[in-house]
N, CA, C and O atoms as a MOPAC input file, in Angstrom:
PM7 MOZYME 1SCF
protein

 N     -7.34400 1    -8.62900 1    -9.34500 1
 C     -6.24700 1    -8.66500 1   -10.29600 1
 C     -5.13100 1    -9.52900 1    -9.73000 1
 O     -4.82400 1    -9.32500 1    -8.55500 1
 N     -4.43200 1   -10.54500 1   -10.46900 1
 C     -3.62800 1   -10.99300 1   -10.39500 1
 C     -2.46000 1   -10.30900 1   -10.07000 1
 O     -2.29800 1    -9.52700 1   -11.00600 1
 N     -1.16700 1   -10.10100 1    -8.92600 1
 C     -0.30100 1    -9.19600 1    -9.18000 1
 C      0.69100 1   -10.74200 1   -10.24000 1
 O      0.66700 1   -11.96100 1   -10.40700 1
 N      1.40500 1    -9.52300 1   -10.64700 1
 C      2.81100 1    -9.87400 1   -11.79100 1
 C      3.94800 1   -10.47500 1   -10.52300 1
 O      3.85700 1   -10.11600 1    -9.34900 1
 N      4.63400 1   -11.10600 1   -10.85700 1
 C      6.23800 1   -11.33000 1    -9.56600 1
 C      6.93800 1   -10.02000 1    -9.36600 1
 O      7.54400 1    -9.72200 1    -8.33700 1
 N      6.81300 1    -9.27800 1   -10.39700 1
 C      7.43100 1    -7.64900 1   -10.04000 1
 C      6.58300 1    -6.85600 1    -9.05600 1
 O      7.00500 1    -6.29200 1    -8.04700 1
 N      5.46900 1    -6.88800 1    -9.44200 1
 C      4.63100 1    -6.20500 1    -8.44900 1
 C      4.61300 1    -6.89900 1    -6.98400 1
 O      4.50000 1    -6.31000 1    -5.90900 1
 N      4.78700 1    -8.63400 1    -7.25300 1
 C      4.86800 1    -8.98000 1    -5.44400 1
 C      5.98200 1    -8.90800 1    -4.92600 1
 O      6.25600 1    -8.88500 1    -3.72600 1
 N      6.76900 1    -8.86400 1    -5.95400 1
 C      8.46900 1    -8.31500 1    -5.19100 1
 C      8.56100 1    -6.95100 1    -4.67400 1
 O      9.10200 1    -6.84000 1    -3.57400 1
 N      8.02000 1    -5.59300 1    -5.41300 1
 C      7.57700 1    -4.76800 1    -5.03800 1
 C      6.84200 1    -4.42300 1    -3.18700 1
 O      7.39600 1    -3.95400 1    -2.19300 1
 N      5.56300 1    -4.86700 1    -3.38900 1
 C      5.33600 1    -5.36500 1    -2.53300 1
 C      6.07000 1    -5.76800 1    -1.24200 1
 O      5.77900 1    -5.46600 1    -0.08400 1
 N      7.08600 1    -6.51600 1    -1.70000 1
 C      7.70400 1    -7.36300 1    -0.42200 1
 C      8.37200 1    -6.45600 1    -0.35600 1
 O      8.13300 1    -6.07100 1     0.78800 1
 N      9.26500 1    -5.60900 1    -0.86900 1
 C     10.36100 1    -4.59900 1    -0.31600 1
 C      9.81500 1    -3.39600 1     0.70200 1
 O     10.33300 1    -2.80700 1     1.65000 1
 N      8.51000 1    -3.31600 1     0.04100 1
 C      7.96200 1    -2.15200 1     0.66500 1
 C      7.48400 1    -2.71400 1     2.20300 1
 O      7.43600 1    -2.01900 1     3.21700 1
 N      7.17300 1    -4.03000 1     2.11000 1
 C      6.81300 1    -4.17400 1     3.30400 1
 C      7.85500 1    -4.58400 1     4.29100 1
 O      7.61300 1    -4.45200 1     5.49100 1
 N      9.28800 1    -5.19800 1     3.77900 1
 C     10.72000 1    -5.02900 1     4.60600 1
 C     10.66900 1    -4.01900 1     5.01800 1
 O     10.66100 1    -3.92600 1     6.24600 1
 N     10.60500 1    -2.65600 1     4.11100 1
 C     10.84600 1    -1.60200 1     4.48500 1
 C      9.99800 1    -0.91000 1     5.87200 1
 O     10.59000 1    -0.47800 1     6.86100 1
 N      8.68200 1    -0.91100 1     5.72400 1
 C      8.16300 1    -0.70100 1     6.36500 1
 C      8.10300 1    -1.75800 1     8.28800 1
 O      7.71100 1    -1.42200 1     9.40500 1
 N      8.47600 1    -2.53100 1     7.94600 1
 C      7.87500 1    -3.71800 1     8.97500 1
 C      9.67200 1    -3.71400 1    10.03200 1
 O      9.83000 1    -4.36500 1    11.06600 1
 N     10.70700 1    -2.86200 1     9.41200 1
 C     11.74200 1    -2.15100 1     9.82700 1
 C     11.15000 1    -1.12500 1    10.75600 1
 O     10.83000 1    -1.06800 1    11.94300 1
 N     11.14500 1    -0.51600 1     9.93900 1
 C     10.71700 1     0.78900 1    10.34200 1
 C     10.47000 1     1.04400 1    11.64200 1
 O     11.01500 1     1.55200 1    12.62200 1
 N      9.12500 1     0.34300 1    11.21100 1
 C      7.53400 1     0.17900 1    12.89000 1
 C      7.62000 1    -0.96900 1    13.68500 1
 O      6.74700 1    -1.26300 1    14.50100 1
 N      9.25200 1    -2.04200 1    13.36500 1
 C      9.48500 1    -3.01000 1    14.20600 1
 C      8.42500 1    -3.78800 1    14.56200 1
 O      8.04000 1    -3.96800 1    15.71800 1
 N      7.92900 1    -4.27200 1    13.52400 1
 C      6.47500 1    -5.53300 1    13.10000 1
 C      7.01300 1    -6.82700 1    13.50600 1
 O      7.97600 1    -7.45700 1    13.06800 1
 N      6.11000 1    -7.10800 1    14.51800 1
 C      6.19600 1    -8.92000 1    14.30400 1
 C      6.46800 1    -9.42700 1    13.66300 1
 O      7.38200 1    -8.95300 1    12.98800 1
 N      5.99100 1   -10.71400 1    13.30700 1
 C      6.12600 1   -11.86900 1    12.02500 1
 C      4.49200 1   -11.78300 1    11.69400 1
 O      4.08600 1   -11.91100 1    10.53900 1
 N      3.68700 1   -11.57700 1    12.70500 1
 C      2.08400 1   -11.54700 1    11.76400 1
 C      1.67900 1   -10.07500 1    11.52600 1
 O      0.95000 1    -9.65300 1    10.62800 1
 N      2.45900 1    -9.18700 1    12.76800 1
 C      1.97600 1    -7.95800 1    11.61100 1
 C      2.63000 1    -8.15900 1    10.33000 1
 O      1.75100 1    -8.38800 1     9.49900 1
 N      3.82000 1    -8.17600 1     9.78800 1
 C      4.32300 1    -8.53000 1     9.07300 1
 C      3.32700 1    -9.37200 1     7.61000 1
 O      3.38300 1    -8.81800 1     6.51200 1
 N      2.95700 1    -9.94800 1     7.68000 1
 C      2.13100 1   -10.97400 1     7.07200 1
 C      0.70400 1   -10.18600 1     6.68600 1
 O      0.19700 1   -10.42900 1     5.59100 1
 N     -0.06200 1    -9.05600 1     7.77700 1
 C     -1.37700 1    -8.67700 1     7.88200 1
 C     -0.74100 1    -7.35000 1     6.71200 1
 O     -1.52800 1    -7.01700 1     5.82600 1
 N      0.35800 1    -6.79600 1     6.74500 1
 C      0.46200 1    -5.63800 1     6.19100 1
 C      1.15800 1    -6.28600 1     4.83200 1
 O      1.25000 1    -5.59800 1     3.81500 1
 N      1.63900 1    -7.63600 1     4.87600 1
 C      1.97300 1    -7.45300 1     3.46300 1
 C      0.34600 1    -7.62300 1     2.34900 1
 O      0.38800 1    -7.32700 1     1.15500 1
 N     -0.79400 1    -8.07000 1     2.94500 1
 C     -1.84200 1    -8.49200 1     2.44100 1
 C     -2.47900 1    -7.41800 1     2.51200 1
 O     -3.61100 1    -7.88400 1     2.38300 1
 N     -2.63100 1    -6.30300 1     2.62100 1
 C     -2.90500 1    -5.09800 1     2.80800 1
 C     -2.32500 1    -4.26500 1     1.53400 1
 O     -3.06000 1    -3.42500 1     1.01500 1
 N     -1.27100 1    -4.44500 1     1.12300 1
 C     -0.48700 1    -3.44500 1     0.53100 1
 C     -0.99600 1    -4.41500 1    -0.73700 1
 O     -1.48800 1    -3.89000 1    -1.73600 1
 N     -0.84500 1    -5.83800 1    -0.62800 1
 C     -1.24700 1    -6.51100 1    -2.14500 1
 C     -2.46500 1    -6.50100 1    -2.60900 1
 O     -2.66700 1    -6.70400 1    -3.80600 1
 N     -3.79200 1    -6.18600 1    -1.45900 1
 C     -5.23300 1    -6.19900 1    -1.60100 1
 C     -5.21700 1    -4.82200 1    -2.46200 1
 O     -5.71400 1    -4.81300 1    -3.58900 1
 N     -4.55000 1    -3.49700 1    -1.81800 1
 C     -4.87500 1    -2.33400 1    -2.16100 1
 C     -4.09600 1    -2.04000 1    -3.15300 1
 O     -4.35300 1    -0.95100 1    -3.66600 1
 N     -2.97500 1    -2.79700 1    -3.74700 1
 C     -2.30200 1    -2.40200 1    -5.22700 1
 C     -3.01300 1    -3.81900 1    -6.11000 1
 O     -2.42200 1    -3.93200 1    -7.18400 1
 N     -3.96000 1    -4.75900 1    -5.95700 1
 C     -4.30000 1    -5.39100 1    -7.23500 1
 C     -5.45300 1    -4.61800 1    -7.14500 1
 O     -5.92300 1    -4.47100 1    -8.27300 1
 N     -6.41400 1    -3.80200 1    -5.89000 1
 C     -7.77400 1    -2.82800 1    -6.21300 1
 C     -6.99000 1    -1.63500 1    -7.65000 1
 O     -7.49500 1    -1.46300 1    -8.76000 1
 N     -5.86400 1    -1.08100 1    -7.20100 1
 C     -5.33200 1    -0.14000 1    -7.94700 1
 C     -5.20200 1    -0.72600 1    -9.30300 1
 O     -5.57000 1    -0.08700 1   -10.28900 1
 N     -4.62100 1    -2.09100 1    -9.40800 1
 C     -4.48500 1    -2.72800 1   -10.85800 1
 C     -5.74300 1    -2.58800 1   -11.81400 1
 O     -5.80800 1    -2.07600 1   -12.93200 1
 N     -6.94900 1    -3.33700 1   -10.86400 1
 C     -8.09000 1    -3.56100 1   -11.40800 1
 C     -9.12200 1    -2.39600 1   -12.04100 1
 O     -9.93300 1    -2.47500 1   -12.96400 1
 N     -8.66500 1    -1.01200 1   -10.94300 1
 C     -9.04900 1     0.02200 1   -11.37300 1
 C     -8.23800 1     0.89300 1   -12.88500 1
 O     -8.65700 1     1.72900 1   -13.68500 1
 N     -6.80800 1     0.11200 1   -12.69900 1
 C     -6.21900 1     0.99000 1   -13.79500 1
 C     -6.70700 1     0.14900 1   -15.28800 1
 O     -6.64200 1     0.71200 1   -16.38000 1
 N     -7.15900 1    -1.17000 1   -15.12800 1
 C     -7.78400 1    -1.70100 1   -16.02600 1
 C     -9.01900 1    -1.70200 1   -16.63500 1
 O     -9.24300 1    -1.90800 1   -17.82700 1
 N     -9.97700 1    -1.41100 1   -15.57400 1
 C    -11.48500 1    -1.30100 1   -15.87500 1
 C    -11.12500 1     0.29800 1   -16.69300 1
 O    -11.89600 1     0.43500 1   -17.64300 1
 N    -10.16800 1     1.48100 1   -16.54200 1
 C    -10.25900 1     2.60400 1   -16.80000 1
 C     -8.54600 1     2.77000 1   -17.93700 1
 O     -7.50200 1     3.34200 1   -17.62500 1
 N     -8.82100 1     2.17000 1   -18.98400 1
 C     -7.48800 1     2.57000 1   -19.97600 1
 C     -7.27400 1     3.91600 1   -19.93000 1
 O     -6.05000 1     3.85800 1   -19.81200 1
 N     -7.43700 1     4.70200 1   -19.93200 1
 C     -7.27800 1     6.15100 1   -20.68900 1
 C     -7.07800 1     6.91900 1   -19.42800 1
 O     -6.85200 1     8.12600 1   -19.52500 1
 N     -7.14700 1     6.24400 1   -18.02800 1
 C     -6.84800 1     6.58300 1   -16.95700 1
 C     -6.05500 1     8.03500 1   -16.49600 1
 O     -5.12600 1     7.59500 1   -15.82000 1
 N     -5.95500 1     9.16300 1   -16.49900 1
 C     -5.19900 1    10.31400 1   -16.37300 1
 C     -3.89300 1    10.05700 1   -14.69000 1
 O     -4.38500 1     9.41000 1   -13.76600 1
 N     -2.91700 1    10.40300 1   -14.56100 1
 C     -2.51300 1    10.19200 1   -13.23000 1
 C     -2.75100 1    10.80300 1   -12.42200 1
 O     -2.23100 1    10.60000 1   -11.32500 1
 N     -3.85900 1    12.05800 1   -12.68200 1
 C     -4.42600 1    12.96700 1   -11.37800 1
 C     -5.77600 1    11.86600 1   -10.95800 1
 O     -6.37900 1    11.96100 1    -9.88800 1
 N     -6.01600 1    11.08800 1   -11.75900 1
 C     -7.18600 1    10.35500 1   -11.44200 1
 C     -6.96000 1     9.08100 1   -10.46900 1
 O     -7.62500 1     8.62100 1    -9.54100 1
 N     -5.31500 1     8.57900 1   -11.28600 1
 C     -4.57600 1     7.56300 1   -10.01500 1
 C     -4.45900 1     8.12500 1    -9.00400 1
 O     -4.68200 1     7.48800 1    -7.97500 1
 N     -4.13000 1     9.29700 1    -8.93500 1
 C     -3.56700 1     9.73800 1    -7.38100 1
 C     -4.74700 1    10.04800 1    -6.50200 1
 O     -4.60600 1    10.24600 1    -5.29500 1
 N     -6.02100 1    10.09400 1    -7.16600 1
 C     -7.12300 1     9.94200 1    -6.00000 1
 C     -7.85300 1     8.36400 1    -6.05200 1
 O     -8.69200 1     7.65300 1    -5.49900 1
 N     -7.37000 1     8.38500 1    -6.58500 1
 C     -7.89800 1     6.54200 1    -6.42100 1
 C     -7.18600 1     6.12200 1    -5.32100 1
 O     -7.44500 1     5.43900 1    -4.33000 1
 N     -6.59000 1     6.48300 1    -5.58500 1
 C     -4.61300 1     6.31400 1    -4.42400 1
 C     -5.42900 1     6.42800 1    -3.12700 1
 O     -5.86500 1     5.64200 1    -2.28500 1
 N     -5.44500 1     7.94900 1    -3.37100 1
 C     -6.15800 1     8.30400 1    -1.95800 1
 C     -6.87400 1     7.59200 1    -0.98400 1
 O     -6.72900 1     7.19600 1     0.17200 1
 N     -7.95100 1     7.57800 1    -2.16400 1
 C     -8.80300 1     6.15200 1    -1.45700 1
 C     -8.77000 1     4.98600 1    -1.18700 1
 O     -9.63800 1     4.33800 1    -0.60300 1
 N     -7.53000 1     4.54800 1    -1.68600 1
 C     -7.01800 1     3.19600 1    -1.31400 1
 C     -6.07400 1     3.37900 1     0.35300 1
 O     -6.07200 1     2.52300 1     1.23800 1
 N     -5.54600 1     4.35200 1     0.38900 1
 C     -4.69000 1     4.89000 1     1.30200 1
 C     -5.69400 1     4.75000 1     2.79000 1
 O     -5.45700 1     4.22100 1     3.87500 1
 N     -6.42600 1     5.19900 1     2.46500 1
 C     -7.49400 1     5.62600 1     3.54300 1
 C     -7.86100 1     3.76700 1     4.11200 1
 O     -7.62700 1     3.12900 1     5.13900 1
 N     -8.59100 1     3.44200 1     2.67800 1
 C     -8.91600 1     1.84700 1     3.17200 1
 C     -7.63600 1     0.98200 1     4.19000 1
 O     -7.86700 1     0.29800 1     5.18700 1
 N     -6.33700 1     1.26100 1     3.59600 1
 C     -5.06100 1     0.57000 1     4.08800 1
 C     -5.24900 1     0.86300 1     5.53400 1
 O     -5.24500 1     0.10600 1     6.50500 1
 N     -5.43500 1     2.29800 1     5.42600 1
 C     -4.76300 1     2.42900 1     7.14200 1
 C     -5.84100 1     2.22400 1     8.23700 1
 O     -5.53800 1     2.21700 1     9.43000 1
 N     -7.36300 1     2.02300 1     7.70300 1
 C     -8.33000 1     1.17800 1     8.46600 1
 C     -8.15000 1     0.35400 1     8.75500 1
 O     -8.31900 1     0.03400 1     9.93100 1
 N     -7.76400 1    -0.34800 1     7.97000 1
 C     -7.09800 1    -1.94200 1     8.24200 1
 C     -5.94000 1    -2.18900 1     9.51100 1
 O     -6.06200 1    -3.01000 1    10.42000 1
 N     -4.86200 1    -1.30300 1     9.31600 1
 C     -3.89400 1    -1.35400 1     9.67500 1
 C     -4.12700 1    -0.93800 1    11.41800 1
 O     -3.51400 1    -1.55700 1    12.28800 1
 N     -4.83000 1    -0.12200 1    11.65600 1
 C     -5.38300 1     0.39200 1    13.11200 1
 C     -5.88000 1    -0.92400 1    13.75700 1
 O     -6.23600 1    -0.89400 1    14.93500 1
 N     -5.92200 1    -1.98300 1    13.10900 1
 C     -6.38900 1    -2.90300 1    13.79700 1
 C     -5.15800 1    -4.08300 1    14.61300 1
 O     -5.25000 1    -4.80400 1    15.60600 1
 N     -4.02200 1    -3.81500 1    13.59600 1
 C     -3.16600 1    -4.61300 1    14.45500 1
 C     -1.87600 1    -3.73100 1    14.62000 1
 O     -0.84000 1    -4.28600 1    14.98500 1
 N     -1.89100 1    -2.55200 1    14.40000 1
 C     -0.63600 1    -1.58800 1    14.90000 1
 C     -0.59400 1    -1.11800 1    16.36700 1
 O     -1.67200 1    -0.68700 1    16.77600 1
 N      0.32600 1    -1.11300 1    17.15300 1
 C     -0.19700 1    -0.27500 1    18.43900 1
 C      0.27400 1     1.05700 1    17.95400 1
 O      0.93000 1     1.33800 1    16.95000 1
 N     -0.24400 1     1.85900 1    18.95800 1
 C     -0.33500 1     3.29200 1    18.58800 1
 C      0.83000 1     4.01300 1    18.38800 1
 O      0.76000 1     5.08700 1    17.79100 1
 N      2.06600 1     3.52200 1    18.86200 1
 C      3.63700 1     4.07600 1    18.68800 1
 C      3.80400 1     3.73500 1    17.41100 1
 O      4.41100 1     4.63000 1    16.82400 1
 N      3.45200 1     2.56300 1    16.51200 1
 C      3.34000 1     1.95200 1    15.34300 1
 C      2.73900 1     2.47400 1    14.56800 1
 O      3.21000 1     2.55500 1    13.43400 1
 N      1.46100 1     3.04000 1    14.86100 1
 C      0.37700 1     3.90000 1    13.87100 1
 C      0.82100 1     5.31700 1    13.91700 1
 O      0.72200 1     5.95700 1    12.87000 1
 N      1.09200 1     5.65100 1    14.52200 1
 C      2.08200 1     7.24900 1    14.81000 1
 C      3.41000 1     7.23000 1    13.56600 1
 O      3.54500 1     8.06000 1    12.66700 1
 N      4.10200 1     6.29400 1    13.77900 1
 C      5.32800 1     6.02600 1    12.61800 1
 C      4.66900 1     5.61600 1    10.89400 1
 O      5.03400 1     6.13200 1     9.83800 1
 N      3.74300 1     4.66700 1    11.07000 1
 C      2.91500 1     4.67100 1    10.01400 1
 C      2.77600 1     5.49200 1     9.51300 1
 O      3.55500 1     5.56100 1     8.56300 1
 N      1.70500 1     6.84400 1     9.65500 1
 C      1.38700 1     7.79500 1     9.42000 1
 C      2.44100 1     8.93300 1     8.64100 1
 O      2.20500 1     9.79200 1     7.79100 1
 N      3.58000 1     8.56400 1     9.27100 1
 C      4.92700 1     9.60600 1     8.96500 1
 C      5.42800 1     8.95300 1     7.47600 1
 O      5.51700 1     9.59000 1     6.42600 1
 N      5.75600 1     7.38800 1     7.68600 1
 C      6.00800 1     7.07200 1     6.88700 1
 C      4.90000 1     6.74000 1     5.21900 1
 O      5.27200 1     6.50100 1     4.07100 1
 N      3.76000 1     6.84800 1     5.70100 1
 C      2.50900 1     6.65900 1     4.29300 1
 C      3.19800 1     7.72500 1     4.01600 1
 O      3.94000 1     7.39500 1     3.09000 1
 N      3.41600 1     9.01500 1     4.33300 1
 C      3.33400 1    10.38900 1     4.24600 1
 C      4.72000 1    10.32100 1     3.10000 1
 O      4.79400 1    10.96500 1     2.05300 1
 N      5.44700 1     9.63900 1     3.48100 1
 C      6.67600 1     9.75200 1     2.49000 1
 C      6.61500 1     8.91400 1     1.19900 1
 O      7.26400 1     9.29000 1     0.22300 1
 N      5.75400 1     7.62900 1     1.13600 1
 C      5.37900 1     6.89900 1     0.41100 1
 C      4.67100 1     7.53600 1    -0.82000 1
 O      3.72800 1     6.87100 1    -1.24900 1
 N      4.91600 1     8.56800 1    -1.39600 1
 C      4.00800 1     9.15700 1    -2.49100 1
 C      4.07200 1     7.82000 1    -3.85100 1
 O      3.01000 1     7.44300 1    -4.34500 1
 N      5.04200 1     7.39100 1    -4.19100 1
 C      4.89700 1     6.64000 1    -5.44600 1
 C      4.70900 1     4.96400 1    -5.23700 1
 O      4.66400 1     4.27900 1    -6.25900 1
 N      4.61700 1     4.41500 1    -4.13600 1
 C      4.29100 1     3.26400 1    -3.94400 1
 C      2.78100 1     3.10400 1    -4.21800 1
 O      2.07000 1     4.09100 1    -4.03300 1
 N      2.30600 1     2.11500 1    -4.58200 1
 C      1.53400 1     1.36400 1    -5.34100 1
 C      0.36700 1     2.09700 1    -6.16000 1
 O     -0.85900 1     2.20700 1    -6.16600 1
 N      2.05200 1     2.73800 1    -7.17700 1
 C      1.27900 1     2.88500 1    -8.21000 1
 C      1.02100 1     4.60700 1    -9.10000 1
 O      0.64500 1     4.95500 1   -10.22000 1
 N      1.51000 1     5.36000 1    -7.73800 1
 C      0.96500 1     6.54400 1    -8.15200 1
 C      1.97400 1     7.32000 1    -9.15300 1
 O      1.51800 1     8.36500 1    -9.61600 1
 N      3.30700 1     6.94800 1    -9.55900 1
 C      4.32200 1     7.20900 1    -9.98100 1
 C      3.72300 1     6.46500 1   -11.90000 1
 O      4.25500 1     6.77100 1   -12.96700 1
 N      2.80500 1     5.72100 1   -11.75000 1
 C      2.86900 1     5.39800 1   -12.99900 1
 C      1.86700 1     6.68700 1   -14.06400 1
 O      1.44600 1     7.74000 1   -13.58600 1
 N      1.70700 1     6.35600 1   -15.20000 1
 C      1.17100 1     7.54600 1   -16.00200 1
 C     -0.75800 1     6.83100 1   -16.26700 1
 O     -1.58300 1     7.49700 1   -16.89000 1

């Protein structure tokens, strides 16, 4: 799925936000913003293949997108980084996506 400029602006805040946070390089920076855009156009594509979509059904799709992200992410976080990660996914309930109906 194509994202919209709202959704990559989206995107980009969340990943300021985050790349604060866990004090990210310039390429973590870059690896996690492609991460967050891979796993919200999977979320797009899924909310499209499925119109009638329920939001208990987004929020496990979610799930499983969540899970894929932070595989990814173990690969270039060090572990003080993946520790803060973890805290912060945890607060992230409505980012990419799960807030919609």
């Amino acid at each position: 799925m194509n994202l919209t400029p709202e959704i990559r602006e989206q995107v980009a805040n969340e990943v300021k936000r985050f790349a604060a946070e866990l004090q990210l390089n310039s390429d973590q920076k870059e690896k996690l913003q492609n991460a967050f855009q891979s796993a919200r156009g999977k979320l797009g594509d899924y909310m499209q293949a499925h119109p009638n979509v329920t939001k208990a059904d987004i929020g496990k799709e979610l799930m499983s997108r969540r899970a894929e992200i932070r595989q990814g992410v173990v690969n270039f976080l060090n572990p003080d980084q993946l520790k803060k990660w973890d805290t912060e996914i945890g607060k992230a309930k409505e980012f990419l996506g799960q807030h919609m109906a």
